[in-house]
N, C-alpha and C positions, 0 to 999 in steps of 0.2 A: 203355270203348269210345271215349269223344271224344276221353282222355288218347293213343289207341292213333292216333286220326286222323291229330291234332293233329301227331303225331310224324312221321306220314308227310308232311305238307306242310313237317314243319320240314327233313328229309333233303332233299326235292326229288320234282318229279315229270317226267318225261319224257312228254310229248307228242308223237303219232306221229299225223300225221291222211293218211289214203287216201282214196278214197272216201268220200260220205257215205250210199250205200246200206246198210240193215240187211237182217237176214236175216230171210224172211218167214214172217210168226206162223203157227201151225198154223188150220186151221179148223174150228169144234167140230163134234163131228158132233150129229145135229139133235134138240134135247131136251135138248142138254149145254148150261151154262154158258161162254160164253168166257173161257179166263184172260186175264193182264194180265200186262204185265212186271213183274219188284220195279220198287217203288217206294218211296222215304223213308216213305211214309205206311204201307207193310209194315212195315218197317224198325223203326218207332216202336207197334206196336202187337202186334209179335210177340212170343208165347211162350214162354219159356224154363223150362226145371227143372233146380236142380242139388242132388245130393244134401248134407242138411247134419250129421245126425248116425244114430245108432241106437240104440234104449231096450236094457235090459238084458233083452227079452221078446223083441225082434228087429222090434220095427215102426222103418219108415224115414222119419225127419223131410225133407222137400225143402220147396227154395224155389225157391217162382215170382216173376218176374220180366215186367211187361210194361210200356207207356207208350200213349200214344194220341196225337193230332195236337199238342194242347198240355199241358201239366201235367207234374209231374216223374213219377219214376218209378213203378208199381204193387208191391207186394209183398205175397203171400199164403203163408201157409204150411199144407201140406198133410201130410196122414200116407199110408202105404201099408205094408201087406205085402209081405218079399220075392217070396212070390207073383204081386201085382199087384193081389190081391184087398184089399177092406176101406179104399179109397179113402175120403179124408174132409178135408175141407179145417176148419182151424182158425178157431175166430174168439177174434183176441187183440185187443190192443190196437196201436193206428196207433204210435204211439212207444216199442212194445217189438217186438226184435229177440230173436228164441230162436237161443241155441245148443250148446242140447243138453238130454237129460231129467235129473230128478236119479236117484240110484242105486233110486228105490222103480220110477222111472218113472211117476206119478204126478203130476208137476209138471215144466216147463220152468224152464231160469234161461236168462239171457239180460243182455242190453242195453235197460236201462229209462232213459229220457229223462227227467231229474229237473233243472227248473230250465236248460235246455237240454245239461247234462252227462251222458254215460252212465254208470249207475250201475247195480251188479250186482242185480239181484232173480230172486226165483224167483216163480212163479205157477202156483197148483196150476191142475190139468185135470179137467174133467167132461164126459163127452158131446160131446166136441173143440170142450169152450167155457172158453177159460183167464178163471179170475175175475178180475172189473173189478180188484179189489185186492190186491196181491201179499201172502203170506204173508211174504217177508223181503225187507232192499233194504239192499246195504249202501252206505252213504253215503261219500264220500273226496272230498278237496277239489278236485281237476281230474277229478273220472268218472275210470273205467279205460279201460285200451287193451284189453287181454285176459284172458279167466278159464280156469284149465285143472280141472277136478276131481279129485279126487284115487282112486285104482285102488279104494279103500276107500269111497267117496264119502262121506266124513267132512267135507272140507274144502276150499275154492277158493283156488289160487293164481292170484291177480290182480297183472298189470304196470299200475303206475299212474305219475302224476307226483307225490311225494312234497309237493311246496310247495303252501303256501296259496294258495287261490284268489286272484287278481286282478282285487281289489275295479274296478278300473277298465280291464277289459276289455273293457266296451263301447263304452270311449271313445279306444282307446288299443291299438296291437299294437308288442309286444317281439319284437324276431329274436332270441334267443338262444340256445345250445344246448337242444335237448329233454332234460327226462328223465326220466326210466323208471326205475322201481326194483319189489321185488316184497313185495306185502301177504299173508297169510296168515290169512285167517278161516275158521271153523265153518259148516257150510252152515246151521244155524240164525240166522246173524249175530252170534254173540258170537265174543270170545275173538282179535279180528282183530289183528294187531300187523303191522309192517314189520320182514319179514326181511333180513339180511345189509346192511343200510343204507349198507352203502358202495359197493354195486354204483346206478349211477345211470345207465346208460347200455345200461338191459336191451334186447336185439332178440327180435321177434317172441314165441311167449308158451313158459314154463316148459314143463317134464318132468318129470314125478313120476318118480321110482324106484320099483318092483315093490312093493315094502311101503310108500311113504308114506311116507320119515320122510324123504326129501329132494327138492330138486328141481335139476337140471341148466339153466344159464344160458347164453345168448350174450350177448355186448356188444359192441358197435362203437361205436369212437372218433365222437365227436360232430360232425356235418356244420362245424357253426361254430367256428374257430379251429385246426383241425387240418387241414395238405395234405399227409397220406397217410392212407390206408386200413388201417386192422387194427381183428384181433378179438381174443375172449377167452373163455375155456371155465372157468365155477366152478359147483361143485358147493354147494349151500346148504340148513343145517338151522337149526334153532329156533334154535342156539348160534353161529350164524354161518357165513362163508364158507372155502371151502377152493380157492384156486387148481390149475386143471389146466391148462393149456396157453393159450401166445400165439400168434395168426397173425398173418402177416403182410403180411395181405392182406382181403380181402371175405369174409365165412362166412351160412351161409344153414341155417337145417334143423339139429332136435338130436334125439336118440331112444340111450337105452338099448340097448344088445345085448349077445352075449356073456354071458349071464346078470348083465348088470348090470355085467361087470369091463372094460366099454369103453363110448364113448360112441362113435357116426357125425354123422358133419353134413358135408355141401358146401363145398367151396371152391377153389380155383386157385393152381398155382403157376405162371401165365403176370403176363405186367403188367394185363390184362386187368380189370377189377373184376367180371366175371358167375362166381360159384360155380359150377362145372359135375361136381367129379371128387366122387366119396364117401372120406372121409377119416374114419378114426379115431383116437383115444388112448385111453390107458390110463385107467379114471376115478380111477384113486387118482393120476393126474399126468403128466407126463411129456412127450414130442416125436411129435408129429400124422403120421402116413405118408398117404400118396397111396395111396388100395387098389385105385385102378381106370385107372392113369397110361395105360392103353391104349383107354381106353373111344372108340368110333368113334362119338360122337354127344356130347350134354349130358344130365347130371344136373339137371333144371330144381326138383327140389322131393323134399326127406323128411320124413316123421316115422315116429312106431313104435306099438305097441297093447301093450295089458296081457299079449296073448300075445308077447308079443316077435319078432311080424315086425318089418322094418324095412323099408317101404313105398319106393320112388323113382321118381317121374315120371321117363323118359327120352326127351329128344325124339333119334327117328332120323329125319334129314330133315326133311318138312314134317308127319310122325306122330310122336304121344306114344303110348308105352308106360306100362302099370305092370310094373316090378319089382321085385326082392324082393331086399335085400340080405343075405348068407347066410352064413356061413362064408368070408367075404373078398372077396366075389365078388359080383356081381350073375346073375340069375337072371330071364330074362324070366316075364310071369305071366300078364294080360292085355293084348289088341291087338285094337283094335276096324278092322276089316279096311277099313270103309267110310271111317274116320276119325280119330279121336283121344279119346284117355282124357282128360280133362278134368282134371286138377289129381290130388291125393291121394285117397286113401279116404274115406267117413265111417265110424266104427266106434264099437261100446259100449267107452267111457274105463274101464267098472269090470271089477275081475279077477271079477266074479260075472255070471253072466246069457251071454249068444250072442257068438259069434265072428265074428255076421254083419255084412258090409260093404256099402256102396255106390258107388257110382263115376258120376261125371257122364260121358258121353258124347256127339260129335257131329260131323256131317259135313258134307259140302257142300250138300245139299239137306234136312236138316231142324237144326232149334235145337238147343241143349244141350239132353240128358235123364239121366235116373236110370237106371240099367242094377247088375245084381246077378250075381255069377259065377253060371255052370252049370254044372258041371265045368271044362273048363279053357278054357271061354271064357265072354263076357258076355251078359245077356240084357236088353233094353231094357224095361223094367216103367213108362215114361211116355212120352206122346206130344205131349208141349205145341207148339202149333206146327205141326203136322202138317196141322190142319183149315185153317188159314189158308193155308198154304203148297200146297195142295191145288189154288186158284185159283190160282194163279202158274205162266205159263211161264218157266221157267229151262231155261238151256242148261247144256254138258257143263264140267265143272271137273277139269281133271286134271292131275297132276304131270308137269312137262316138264324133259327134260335138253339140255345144248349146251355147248360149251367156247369159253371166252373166244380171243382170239389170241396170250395169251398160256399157252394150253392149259388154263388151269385148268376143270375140272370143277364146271359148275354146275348149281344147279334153280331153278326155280320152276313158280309154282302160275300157269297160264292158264285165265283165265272167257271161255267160249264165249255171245255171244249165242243165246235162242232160234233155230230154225229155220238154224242158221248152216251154208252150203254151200259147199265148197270153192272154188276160183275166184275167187271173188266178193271185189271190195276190201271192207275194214271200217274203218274208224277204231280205232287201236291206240293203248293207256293203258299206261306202263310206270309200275306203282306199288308204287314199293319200300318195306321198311317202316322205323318210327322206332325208336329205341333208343341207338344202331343195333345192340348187342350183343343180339340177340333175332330173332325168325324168323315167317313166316307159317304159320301150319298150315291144312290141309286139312281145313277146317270151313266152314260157312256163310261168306261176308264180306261183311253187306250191303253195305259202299260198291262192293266189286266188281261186288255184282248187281244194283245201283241203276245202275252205267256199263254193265252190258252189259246191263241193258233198256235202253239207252239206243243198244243196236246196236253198241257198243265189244266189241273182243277186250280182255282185261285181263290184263296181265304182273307177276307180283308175284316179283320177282326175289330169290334168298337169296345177296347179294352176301359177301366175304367179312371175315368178322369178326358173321356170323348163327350162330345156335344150331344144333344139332343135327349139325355135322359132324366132332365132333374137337377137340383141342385146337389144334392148327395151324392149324387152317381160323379158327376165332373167333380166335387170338392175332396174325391177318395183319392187322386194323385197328389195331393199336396202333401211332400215330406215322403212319398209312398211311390217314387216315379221309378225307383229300383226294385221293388216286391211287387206289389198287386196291378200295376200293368203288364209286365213279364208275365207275372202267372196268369192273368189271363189269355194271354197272347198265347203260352204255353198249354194251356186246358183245349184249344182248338186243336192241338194235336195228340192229343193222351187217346190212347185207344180205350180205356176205363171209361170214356164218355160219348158212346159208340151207340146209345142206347135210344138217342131219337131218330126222326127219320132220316134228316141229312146225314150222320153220321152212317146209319145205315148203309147208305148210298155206297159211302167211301169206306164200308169195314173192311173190302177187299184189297185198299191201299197199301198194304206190308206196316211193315214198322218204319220209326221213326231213326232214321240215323245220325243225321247231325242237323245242331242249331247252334245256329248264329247270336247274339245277344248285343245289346249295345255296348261294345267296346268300355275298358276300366271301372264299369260295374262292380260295386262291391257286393253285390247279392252273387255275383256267380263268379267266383276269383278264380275256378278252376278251367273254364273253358277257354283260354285260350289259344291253343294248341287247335282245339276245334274252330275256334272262330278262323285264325289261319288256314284250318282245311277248306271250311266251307268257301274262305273267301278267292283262295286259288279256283277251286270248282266253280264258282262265278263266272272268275276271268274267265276261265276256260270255255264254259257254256255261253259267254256273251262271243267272244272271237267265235267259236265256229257259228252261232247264228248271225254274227256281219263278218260276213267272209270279206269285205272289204278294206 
């Protein structure tokens, strides 16, 4: 969330001030509580759920998420049935992270905090009380990155850093390439060896094959000492590795299909580096095709389950879809109407036990939550967030269209102040987002709702070279990230384009006085002096709203 800020002040923000009248708050009626605008201190102490795995019995592991005025983050982890019923919150330990049950369901394994390294254990369950002392914990010299289980739940395949610890890391930090390679132990803890040991450069974590006796790999060339982008697809068993396919380019997401005789995973054949199209190859080798070269949005996220769906977030616009990738194709599945499907599935890893899934979901007026299909649509089974959010007047959030002057066809997401009435000046925020190959969705945004309790309309522009519109639309920032983003970003406030109804809305906004721009920009050499104004006027409006 900060890394997400952070990005939007690195892009630039555009400051649009009109009036300083806000739109006036509702009045309770008598025996109600008055709400309040968001404020940071909501912001910091709201509720979240999102779904993280599923036992082989069908109960739903989620994690909560919250913070408070000071102190780092909160983390609880809870159980539920697809139902809703049979709520029960766990009590683990502060320095272990579950990620998922083992095949009896009877015990969690996870990310246990050993020596400050994480390091795989499991910890049996009782009475949704995980014992103080874990039953196994496999030890490796840098902690792992990730652990997958295996369909059999026989065995974890873990992506680790293969080198000895460094003895003098506390005194002392080495830039040097990362690297990842993948370990293979017995979920009892014996028997652990490092597989295919030439692979050193593994991305995100393994895929078992259907029967266990292999796992499918990504690798990407190493940040440090390499200026180009490519990947790599091998297949690895006990006896070593088998090369399948080079990209040549960014790869993201790996999952079995096809009965095994292909592999899918994400990537582009634009200059671009964001994975967006679903790609397959043959798993016994061969040249990767494009299966979805027409797809009229972004592939943001795959994997696949023991039943061999093959899962794909898809962002259309400022909404994620899940789909299902099928016989070549993509195949819409769920659409949460109010908002957005949150990432992947969670599902049972083993080929034994439920086919039941979970799915995070979330809108503009409530937090991420856990939600479970119902025939062909989803059902929201948590409410984290709800109770708090209950005091808060917020105003209308809703997706808006307009066309630049140079025609292009754009959206974004505008945050309406409480009580906000036509007519009426406001102060307008155009806050675009960072990446910049990536996009705003149509879900909560506190910084939004923190500016327009603050009486600001908020403009969060999907200039071009954002997610969700096509390959053309993301591949137009390439070489282009100083022109035709900025003008877009800029068309959101040109009063020349006043002419549909959102703008309408806001014709009574004044002019535009000053904009901000991404800093040493060689498309606008002259604003600096303005960049400097706007940025005092910043300082100035953040100190007096934290008077603290």
């Amino acid at each position: 969330m900060r890394q997400k800020l952070a990005m939007r002040w690195w892009l630039g923000i555009s400051l649009v001030m009109a009036g300083t009248s806000s739109g006036q708050q509702a009045v309770p009626a008598l025996g109600q509580a008055a709400k309040h605008p968001f404020t940071a201190n909501d912001w910091a102490s709201l509720h979240s759920a999102r779904a993280a795995a599923v036992s082989p019995d069908g109960m739903i592991l989620y994690h909560v998420t919250f913070g408070g005025e000071k102190g780092p983050t909160h983390d609880e982890w809870w159980t539920i049935a697809a139902d809703g019923s049979h709520v029960a919150k766990l009590e683990v330990a502060d320095d272990f992270s579950p990620m998922g049950f083992t095949a009896d369901g009877g015990k969690l394994y996870g990310a246990w905090k050993v020596n400050k390294q994480r390091q795989l254990a499991i910890f049996p369950l009782k009475d949704h009380k995980a014992s103080t002392v874990p039953s196994t914990v496999v030890l490796l010299p840098r902690g792992i990155g990730s652990a997958a289980a295996s369909p059999d739940g026989k065995r974890f395949a873990i992506v680790a850093d293969p080198r000895p610890a460094d003895a003098l890391e506390d005194v002392r930090h080495v830039v040097d390439p990362r690297q990842s390679s993948l370990y293979v132990v017995n979920t009892d803890g014996t028997m652990g060896s490092w597989w295919c040991s030439g692979l050193t450069s593994i991305e995100g974590a393994p895929v078992w094959s259907a029967d266990g006796a292999s796992l499918v790999l990504l690798s990407t060339s190493p940040h440090v000492g390499h200026h180009d982008v490519s990947s790599a697809i091998d297949v690895c068993t006990a006896t070593g590795a088998r090369h399948v396919t080079d990209i040549a380019n960014s790869a993201a997401g790996l999952a079995w299909t096809n009965g095994g005789k292909e592999i899918a995973f994400l990537s582009t054949r634009s200059e671009v580096l964001t994975p967006e199209h679903v790609w397959t190859v043959a798993s016994t080798g061969g040249i990767a095709a494009d299966r979805t070269p027409d797809l009229q949005g972004t592939a943001v996220a795959l994997s696949g389950d023991p039943q061999g769906h093959v899962w794909v977030a898809v962002a259309h616009g400022v909404q994620t879809d899940l789909e299902e990738f099928h016989d070549g194709a993509l195949k819409p599945v769920y659409h949460w109407q109010e908002g957005v499907v949150d990432g992947l599935p969670a599902g049972n890893p083993y080929a034994h036990g439920t086919a039941q899934i979970a799915l995070s979901v979330g809108d503009p007026n409530h937090t991420v939550n856990v939600a479970v299909p119902e025939g062909d649509h989803l059902r929201k089974i948590t409410h984290e967030g709800d109770t708090q959010l209950a005091a808060v007047e917020m105003g209308t959030v809703q997706p808006v269209h307009w066309k630049s002057k140079d025609g292009i066809a754009l959206e974004g997401i505008a945050t309406f102040p409480a009580g906000f009435a036509e007519g009426k000046k406001y102060p307008f925020l155009v806050l675009p987002h960072g990446g910049p190959e990536a996009n705003d969705e149509l879900r909560l945004d506190p910084f939004s709702r923190i500016i327009a309790g603050l009486g600001y309309v908020v403009l969060q522009p999907e200039y071009r070279g954002s997610t969700g519109y096509g390959e053309a639309f993301l591949a137009a920032i390439y070489q282009h990230f100083g022109d035709r983003a900025y003008q877009d970003v800029d068309s959101a406030t040109e009063p020349t384009f006043q002419g549909t109804e959102y703008f309408q809305i806001l014709a009574a906004r004044g002019k535009t006085v000053r904009m901000v721009t991404y800093p040493g920009s060689p498309h606008f050499p002259l604003l600096w002096e303005q960049r400097l104004n706007v940025f005092r006027e910043i300082t100035d409006w953040l100190a007096k709203y934290n008077k603290n």
